[in-house]
C-alpha positions, -999 to +999 in steps of 0.1 A: -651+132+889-626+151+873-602+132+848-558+139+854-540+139+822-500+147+814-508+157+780-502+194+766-496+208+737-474+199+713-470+168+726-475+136+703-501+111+710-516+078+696-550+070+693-568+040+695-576+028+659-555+054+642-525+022+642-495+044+652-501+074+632-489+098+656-507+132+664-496+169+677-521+178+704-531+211+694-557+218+722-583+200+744-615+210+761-624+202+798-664+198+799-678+190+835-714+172+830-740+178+860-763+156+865-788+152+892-771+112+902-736+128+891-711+151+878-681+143+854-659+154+830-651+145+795-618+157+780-618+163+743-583+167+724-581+189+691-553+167+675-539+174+641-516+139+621-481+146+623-477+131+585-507+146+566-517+171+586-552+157+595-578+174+620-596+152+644-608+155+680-601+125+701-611+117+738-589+115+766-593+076+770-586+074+736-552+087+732-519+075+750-490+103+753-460+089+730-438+121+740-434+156+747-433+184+726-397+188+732-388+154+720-416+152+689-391+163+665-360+134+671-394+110+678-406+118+638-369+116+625-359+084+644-387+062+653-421+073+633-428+056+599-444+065+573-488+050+570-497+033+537-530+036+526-548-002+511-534+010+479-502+008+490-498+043+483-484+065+512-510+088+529-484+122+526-487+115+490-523+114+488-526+146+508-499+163+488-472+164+519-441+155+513-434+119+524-413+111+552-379+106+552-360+094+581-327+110+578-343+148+565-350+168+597-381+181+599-390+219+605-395+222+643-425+231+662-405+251+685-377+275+670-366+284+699-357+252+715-337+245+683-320+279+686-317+270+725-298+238+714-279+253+685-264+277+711-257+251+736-237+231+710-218+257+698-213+269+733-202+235+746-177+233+707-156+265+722-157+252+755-135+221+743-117+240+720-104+266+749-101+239+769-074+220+739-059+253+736-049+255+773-039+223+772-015+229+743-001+259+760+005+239+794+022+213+776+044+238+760+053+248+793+061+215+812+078+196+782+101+219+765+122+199+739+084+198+723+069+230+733+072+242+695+051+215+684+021+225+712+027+260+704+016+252+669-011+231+680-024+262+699-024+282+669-043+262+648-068+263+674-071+294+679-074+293+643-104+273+645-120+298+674-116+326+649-136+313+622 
């Protein structure tokens, strides 16, 4: 019986008796079993903690998919929290990470999706300011006891698209 999974790399899992230290699946190994009753396969996940940096190898039905790798970095900034030790000491400290911080954005795994996404906004910021810019310029046009004021609107947008 061969095992289905959704998980893939990057991705960030939990696993049971880890709390909700989350992990970045860094591999996993499909070994298929033959026995003379019955064949099977046991999936083993190469897993590495997303706050200290921890190795460990975890089975499939062990570990429940929190999100994708595309998602793992806004998961960490917004909703993961930090694991205290019985000391009370944090566990980044003790492995000589730097401790979590909600608001600091973390380095991504994927430097191209950020780049992607930093394209896309800026893409999207001179789309609305083109379409202000028409706008202004339209106005000018249709109302023109104000057309010097939307004229100078339009400049300082085009201002803005110059920088």
């Amino acid at each position: 019986m061969t095992q289905k999974h959704d998980i893939t790399f990057g991705d960030l899992v939990h696993v049971d008796g880890y709390d909700n230290r989350p992990f970045f699946v860094d591999r996993w190994t499909e070994e298929t079993i033959h026995e003379p009753e019955s064949t099977y396969t046991e999936v083993w996940f190469d897993i590495t903690c997303a706050h200290t940096g921890e190795y460990m190898m975890a089975e499939l039905s062990d570990i429940k998919r929190i999100c994708g790798a595309e998602a793992a970095d806004d998961y960490l900034t917004y909703h993961a929290t930090p694991i205290e030790n019985t000391n009370g000491m944090e566990v980044d400290d003790m492995y000589g990470y730097e401790p979590f911080e909600p608001k600091k954005k973390r380095p991504s795994r994927n430097p191209e999706l950020e780049k992607h996404r930093e394209e896309e906004r800026l893409k999207a910021q001179v789309d609305k300011l083109l379409d202000d810019y028409n706008d202004a310029m339209a106005l000018a046009e249709v109302i023109p006891e104000d057309a010097e004021k939307y004229r100078e609107k339009a400049g300082r947008i085009l201002a803005k698209l110059t920088e």
